[in-house]
N, C-alpha and C positions, 0 to 999 in steps of 0.2 A: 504494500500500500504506500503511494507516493504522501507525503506531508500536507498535499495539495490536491485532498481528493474531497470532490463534491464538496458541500458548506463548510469553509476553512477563513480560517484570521492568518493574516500572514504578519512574520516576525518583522523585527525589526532589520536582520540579516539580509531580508529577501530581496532589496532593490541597494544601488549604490547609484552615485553620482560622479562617473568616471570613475575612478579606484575607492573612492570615500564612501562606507556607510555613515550610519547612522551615528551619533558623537566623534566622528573624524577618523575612526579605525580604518586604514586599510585594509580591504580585503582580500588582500594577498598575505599578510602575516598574523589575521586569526583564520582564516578558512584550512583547513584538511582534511584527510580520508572521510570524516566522519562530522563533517559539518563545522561549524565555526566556534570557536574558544571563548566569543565574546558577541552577546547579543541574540542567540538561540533561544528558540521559543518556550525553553524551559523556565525562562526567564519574566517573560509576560503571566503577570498575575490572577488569579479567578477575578474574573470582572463584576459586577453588583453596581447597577447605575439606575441613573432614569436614562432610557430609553424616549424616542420620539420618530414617528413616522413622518415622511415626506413622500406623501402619496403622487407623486407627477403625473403617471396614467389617468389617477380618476378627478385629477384637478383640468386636466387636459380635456375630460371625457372621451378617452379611448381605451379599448381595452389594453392594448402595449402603444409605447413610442417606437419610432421606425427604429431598424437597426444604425447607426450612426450619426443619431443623434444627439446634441449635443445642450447638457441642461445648465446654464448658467446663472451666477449670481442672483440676478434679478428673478428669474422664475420659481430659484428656490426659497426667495424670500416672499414670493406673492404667492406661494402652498400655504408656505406656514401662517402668511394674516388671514387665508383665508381658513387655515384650519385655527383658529385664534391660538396656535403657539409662537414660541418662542425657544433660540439653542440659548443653554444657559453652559456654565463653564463644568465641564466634568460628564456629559451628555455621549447616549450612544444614537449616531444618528442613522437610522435607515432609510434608503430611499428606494422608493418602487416606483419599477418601470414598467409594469406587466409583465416583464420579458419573462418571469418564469413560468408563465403559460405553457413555454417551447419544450422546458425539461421533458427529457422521456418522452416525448410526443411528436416533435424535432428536431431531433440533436443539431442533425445538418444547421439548420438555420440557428440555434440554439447559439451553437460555437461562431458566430458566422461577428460581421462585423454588429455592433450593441449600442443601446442608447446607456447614458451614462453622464456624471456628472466633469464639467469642464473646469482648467485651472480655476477661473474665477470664483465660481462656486469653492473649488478646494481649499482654498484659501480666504474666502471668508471665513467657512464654517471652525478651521481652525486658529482664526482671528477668534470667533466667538465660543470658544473653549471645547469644542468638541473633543475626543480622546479617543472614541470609535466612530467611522463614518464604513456603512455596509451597503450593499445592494443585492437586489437579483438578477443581477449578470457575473457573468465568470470572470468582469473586469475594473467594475466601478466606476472607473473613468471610462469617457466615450472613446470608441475603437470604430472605424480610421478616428484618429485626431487629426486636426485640423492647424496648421501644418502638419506632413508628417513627422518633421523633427520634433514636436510638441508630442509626439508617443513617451508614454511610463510619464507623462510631466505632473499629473496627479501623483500614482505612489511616490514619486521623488520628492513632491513637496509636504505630502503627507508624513510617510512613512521616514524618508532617510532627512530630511531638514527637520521635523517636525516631533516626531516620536507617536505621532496618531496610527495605532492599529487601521488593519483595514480587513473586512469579511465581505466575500465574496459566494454565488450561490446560495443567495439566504430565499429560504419562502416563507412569502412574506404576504400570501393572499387571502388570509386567516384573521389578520389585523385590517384588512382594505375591505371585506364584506362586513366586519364587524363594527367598521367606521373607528378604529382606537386608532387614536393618536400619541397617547403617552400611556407609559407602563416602568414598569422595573424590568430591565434589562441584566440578563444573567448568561453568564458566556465561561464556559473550562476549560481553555485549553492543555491536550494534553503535554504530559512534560518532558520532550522529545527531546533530548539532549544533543544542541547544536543544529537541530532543525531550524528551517524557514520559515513556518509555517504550520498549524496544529486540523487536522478536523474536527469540527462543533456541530454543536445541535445546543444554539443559541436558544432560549425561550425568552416571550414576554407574559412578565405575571399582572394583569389585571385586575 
């Protein structure tokens, strides 16, 4: 079983910026045989937060956004007034995009190019204290990005500038019929020594 199978948080390890992870570690002198020395997902803690939905599909009125599309700042903030919340600091934030309609029932298209959230957006919400930012796509940030040098520019700014978790493959269409928008958000990753990445079966307790 890959680290990065089906609904997964990925470590802090997982992305780099030219040779730099995450607190400036190269990784070429903590990576080996067996994953990295420093920053492995053994390391990321049982999570216990408030959680909050950013339903984009059903603020859109569509059942998915198209695949490569791309959700920025401002749409994310016009979900949340209209679902009357707000990210406060320490927040796990989800966002759905329909797109896990496709699991199991599409793969092809599933895996294919995804709607997802763009720099802008990533960096607001970790201006406003986010710590988890998830989705249901296998990518979170939109894929094509736009340029394509602007590809990994979410997990880079998340993940390795930032120290914000990121979970990917979440369904999350249980909370969107139910209409919740906030909950206690609870996530375990397991404690894979010097892995990248853990698989989860997040819940929200209402």
């Amino acid at each position: 079983m890959a680290d990065h199978t089906g609904t997964h948080i990925d470590g802090l390890n997982h992305i780099s910026i030219g040779e730099r992870l995450y607190n400036g570690y190269f990784s070429e002198e903590i990576t080996g045989t067996f994953g990295t020395s420093k920053l492995g997902i053994e390391k990321t803690p049982p999570i216990f937060t408030r959680g909050i939905l950013i339903d984009v599909a059903a603020f859109s009125r569509v059942p998915s956004l198209d695949g490569g599309y791309a959700i920025n700042v401002k749409e994310i903030r016009s979900c949340l007034e209209s679902a009357h919340l707000s990210v406060k600091s320490g927040d796990a934030v989800l966002v759905r995009t329909g797109w896990g309609r496709y699991w199991m029932s599409n793969n092809a298209k599933f895996l294919g190019p995804v709607p997802g959230i763009d720099l802008s957006a990533a960096e607001w919400l970790e201006r406003e204290g986010a710590v988890v930012v998830g989705s249901d796509t296998w990518n979170v940030e939109v894929d094509p990005a736009t340029p394509m040098k602007g590809a990994d520019a979410v997990h880079q700014h998340l993940i390795t500038k930032s120290g914000v978790r990121m979970i990917e493959n979440m369904y999350l269409e249980e909370l969107s019929n139910d209409k919740v928008g906030e909950f206690l958000f609870v996530c375990l990753p397991l404690r894979i020594k010097g892995g990248t990445g853990s698989p989860v079966t997040p819940l929200a307790v209402t």
